[in-house]
C-alpha positions in Angstrom: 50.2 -6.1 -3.4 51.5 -6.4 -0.1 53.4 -9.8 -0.3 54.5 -9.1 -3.9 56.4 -6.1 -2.2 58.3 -8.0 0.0 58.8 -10.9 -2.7 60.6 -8.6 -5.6 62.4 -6.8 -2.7 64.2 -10.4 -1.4 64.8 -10.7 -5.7 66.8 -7.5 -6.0 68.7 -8.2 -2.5 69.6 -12.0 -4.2 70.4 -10.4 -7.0 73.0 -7.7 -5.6 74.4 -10.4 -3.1 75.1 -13.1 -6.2 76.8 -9.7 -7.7 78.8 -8.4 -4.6 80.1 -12.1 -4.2 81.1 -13.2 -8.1 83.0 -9.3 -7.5 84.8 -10.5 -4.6 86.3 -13.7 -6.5 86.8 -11.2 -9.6 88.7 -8.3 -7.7 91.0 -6.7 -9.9 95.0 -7.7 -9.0 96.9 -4.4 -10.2 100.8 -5.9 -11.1 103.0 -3.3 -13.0 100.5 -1.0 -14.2 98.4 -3.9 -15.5 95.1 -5.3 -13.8 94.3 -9.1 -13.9 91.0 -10.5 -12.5 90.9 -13.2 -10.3 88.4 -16.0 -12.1 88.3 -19.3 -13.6 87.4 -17.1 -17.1 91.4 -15.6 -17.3 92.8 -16.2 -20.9 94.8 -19.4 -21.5 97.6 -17.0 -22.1 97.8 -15.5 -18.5 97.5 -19.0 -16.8 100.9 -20.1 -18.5 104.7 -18.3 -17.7 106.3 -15.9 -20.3 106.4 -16.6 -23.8 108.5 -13.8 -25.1 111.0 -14.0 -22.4 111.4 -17.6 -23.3 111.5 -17.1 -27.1 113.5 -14.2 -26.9 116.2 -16.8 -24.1 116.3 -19.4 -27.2 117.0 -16.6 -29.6 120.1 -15.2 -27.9 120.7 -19.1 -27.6 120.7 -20.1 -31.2 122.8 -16.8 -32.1 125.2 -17.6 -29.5 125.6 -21.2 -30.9 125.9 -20.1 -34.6 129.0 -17.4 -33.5 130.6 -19.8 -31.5 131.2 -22.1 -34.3 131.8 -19.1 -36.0 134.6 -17.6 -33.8 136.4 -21.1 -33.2 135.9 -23.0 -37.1 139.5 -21.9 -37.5 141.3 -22.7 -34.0 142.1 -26.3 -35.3 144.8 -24.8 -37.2 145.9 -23.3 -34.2 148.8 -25.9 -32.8 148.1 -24.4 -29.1 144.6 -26.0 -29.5 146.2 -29.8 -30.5 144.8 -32.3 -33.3 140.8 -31.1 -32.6 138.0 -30.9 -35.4 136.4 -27.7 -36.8 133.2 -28.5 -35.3 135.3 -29.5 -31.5 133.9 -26.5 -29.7 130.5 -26.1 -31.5 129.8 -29.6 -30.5 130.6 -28.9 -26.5 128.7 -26.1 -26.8 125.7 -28.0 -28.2 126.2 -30.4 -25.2 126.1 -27.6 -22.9 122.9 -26.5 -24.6 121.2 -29.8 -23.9 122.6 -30.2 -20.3 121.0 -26.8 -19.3 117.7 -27.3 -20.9 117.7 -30.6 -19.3 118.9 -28.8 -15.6 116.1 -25.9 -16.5 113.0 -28.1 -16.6 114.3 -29.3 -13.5 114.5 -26.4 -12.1 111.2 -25.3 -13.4 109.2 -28.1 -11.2 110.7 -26.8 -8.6 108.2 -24.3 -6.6 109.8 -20.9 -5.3 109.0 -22.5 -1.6 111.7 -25.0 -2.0 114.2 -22.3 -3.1 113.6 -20.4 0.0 114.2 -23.1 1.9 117.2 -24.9 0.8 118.6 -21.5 0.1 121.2 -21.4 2.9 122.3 -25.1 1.8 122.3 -24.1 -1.6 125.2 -21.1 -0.4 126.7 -23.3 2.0 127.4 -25.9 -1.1 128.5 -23.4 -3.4 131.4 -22.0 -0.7 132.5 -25.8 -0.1 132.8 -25.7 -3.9 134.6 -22.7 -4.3 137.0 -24.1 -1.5 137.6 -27.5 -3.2 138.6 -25.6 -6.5 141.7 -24.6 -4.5 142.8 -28.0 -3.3 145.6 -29.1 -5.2 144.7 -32.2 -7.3 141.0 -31.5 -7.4 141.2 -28.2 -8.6 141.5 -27.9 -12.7 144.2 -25.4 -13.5 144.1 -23.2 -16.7 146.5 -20.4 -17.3 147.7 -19.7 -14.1 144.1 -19.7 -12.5 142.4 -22.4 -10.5 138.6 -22.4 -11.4 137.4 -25.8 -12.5 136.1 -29.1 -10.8 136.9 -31.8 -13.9 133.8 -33.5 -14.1 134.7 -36.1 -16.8 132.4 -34.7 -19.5 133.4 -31.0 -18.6 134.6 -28.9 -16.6 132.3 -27.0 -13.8 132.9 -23.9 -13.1 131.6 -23.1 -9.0 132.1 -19.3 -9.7 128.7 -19.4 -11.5 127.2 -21.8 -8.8 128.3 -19.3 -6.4 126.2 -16.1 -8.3 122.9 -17.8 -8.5 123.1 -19.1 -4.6 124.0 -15.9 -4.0 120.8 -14.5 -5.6 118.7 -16.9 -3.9 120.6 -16.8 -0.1 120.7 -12.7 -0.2 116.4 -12.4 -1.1 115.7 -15.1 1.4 118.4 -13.3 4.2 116.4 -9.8 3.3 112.5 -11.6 4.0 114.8 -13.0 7.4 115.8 -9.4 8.0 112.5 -7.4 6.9 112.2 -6.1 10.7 116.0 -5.1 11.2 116.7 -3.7 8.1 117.3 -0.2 9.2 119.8 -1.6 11.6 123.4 -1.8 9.9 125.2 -4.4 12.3 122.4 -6.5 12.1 121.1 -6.2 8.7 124.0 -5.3 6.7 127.1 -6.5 8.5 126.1 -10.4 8.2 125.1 -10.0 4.5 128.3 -8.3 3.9 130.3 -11.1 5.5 129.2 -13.7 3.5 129.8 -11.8 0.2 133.7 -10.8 1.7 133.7 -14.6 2.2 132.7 -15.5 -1.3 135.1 -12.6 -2.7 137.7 -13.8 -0.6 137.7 -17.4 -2.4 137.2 -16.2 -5.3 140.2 -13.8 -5.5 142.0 -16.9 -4.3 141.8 -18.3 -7.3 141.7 -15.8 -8.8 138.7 -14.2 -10.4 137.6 -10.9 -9.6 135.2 -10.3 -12.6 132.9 -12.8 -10.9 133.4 -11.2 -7.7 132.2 -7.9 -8.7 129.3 -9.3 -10.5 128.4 -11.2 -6.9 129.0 -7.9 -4.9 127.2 -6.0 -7.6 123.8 -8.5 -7.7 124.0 -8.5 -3.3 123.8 -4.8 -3.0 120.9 -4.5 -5.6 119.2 -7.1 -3.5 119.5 -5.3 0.0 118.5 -2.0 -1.9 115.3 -3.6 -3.2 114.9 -5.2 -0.4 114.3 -2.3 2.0 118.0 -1.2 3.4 117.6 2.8 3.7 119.4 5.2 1.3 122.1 5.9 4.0 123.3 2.7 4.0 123.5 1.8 0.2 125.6 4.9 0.2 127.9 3.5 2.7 128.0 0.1 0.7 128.8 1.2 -2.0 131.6 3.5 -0.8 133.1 0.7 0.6 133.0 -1.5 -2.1 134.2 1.1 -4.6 137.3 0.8 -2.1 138.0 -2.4 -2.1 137.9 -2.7 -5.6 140.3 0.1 -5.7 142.5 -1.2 -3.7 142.5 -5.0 -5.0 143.5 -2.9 -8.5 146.1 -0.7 -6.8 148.0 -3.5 -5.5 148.5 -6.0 -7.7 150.7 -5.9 -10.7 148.6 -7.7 -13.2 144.9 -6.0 -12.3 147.1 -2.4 -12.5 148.8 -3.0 -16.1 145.2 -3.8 -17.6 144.0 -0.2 -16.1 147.1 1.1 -17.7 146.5 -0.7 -20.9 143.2 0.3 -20.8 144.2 4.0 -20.7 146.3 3.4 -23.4 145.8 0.8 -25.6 147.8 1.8 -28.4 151.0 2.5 -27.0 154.0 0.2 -28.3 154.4 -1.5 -25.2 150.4 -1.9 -24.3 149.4 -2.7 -27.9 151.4 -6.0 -27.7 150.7 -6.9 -24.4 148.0 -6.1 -21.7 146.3 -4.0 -24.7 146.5 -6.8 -27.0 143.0 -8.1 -26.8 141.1 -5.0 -26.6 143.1 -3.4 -29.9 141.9 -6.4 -31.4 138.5 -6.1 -30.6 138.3 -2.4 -32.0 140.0 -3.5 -35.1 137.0 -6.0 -35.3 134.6 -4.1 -34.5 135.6 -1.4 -36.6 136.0 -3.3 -39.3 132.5 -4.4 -39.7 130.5 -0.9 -39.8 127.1 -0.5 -40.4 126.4 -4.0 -41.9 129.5 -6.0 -41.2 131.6 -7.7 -43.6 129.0 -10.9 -43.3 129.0 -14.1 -41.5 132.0 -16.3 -41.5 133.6 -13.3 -43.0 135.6 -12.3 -39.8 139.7 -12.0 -40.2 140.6 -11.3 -36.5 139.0 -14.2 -35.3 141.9 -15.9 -38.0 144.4 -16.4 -34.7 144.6 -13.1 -34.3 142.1 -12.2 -31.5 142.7 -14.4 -28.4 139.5 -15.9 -26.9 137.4 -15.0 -29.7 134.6 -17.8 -28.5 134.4 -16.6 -25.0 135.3 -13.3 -23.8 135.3 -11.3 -27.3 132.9 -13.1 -28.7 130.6 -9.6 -29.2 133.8 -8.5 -31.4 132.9 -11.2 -34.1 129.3 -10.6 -33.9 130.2 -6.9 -34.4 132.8 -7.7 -37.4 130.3 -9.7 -39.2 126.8 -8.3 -38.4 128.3 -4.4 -37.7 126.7 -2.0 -36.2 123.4 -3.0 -36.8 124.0 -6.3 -35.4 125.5 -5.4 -32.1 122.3 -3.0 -31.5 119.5 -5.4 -31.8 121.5 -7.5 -30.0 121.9 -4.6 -26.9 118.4 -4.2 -27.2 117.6 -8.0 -26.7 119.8 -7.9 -23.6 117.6 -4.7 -22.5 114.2 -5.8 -23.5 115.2 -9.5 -21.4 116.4 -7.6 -18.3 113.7 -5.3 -18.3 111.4 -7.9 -18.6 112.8 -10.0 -15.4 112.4 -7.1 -13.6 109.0 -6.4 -14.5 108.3 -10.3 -13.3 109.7 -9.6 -10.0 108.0 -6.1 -8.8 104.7 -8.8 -10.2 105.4 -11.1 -7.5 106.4 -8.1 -4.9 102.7 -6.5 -5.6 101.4 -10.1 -4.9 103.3 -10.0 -1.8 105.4 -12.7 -2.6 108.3 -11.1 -1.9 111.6 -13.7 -1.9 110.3 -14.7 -5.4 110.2 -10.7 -6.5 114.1 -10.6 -4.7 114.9 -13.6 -6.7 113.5 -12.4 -10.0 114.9 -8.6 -9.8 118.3 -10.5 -8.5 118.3 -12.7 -11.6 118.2 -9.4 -13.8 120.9 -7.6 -12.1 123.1 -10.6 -12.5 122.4 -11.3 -16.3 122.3 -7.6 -17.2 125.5 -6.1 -15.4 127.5 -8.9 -16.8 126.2 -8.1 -19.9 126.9 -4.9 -19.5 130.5 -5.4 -18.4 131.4 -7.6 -21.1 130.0 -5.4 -23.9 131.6 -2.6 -22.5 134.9 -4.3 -22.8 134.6 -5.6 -26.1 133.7 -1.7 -26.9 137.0 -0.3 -25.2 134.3 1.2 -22.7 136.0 -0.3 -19.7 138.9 -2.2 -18.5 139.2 -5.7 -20.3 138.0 -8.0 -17.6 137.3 -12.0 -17.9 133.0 -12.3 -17.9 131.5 -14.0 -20.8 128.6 -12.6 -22.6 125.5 -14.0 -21.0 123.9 -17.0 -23.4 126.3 -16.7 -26.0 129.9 -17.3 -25.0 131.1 -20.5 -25.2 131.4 -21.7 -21.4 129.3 -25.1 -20.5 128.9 -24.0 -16.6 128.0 -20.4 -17.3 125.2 -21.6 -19.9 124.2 -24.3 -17.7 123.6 -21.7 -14.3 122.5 -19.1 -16.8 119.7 -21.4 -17.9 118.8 -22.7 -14.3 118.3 -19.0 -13.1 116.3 -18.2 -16.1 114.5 -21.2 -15.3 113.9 -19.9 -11.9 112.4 -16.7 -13.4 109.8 -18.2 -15.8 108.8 -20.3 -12.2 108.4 -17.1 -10.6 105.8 -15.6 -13.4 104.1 -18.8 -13.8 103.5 -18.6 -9.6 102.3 -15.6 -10.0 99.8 -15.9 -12.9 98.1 -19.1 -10.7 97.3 -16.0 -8.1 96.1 -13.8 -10.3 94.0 -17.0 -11.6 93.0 -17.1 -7.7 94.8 -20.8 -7.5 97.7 -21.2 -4.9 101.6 -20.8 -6.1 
């Protein structure tokens, strides 16, 4: 009796050891208000990156495609447009598609590290860009503005260059900054010089809707990132400001606030107002259901950039009402999601990746916003394609990279809840 004693008590203390260490390796990770374990026994489905992000990505895709070629079938007959087939635009769209998917699985080897890294190259590239568009004779010129490099097989747009390395440069400048970031000239200031710097090229050329989507997406990443109240405040005082003053002087930004206002007016209606009456008229047409698709009239010649910047007026002409909700709610559900990726890989205290992910759904869901606001007579008619859909091969092509970036970030995260390394 007395070894036997000693011999089932070294048993139960085995026994609770093997237990307290197999716990240890399966400590719950809480991410978002859900708990993964940390063990080679986590589903298949948790190892991989986001499915329904990505299948929801390719739905918006293959919508967008079919409207395009939708909204431009008829511009042939348009003699502004030249001697070009019906299927001109939907085919450059297609090889936009297939350049971005290419650039995306790219992308997608690529782990966050790198990104952190190279991030102040990747800014410094994208202002050298944004200079060169305004050389003469390198710079592409389109309707008065100056935003393309001519690349042979299209024309790249640096402007949407400029908003992802903006994304990545302002998280990795906030993990720089983590131990000044109460301090406003040496937190702040720097941050808000490079953006000025960006803005200032890029009302050079000029384009102020990608400037406020840039100023917008930088001051969502210094607030997530730690900069007090007080000072996001201040920010955005100032930057409600400039805006204000970049619209009060200037002829052209003040007549669209004007026509805005009153977009019915004789003068308004056919000029600055022209687009946006056309877009209600679309809109309005198409009701609950819509009148079906193909079955649009304004995109006949009558509403100007139907493929790009009013593209959401066809879809709501010819899918109505209930179209142009599911496809706000896609839009939502996406954004919502990114965001949900990034405070993941914040609560894994991988914090640049969290920046990057959170900055990525700013970016996507503001210009969203903006343009479906326009389109809606919501606010002033400003030049931002609809994210994913719009005809544009540069916008799909950085659109697609960032998303890229995105499923990279869950996928990092899922290896550490796996207990692997990113």
């Amino acid at each position: 009796m007395s070894t036997a004693a000693p011999r089932a008590t070294g048993r139960i203390a085995g026994w609770f050891a093997a237990r307290g260490q197999r716990g240890a390796e399966g400590l719950p990770v809480r991410a978002g208000g859900m708990e993964y374990r940390q063990s080679t026994a986590t589903p298949a489905s948790v190892l991989g990156f986001d499915q329904a992000l990505l299948w929801v990505v390719v739905a918006l895709l293959a919508w967008g495609l079919v409207m395009v070629y939708s909204a431009s079938i008829a511009m042939p007959d348009n003699p502004r447009f030249g001697k070009i087939s019906h299927t001109h635009f939907l085919v450059r769209h297609l090889m936009a598609l297939a350049m971005g998917f290419v650039a995306a699985l790219l992308a997608f080897q690529i782990p966050m590290l790198v990104w952190e890294r190279q991030a102040r190259a990747l800014f410094i590239v994208a202002i050298a860009l944004l200079g060169a568009v305004l050389v003469p004779h390198v710079g592409t010129e389109v309707n008065g503005a100056r935003r393309w490099l001519s690349l042979g097989i299209m024309n790249f747009q640096p402007s949407e260059l400029a908003k992802l390395a903006v994304v990545i440069y302002a998280a990795d400048y906030m993990c720089r900054k983590m131990d000044v970031k109460e301090r406003f000239f040496r937190a702040v200031l720097p941050m808000g010089a490079a953006v000025a710097l960006v803005g200032g090229l890029l009302l050079a050329e000029p384009d102020m809707g990608a400037f406020m989507v840039i100023a917008v997406t930088a001051m969502g990443i210094l607030f997530l990132g730690g900069v007090n109240a007080r000072m996001f405040i201040l920010i955005t005082m100032v930057l409600v400001a400039a805006f204000g003053l970049m619209i009060a002087f200037n002829d052209y930004r003040r007549a669209r606030i004007f026509a805005y206002l009153d977009p019915w007016s004789e003068h308004n209606a056919l000029a600055k107002g022209y687009q946006l009456t056309h877009s209600l008229i679309a809109i309005g047409r198409g009701e609950i259901f819509g009148v079906g698709l193909g079955g649009s009239v304004e995109k006949l010649h009558w509403l100007p950039e139907a493929h790009t910047d009013f593209l959401l007026a066809v879809i709501g002409e010819e899918f109505g009402l209930v179209g142009v909700l599911v496809l706000i709610v896609l839009f939502f559900w996406m954004t919502r999601r990114i965001m949900h990726i990034g405070r993941q890989a914040i609560a894994l205290d991988r914090v640049f990746s969290g920046l990057v992910a959170q900055g990525v759904a700013i970016w996507v869901g503001f210009q969203a916003f903006i343009n479906m606001g326009v389109n809606l007579g919501a606010l002033p008619t400003k030049g931002l394609t609809l994210p994913l859909m719009s005809f544009g091969g540069s916008a799909i092509l950085m659109h697609l990279v960032a998303l890229a970036i995105v499923l990279r970030v869950d996928y990092e995260n899922k290896l550490l809840m796996r207990g692997g390394r990113a």
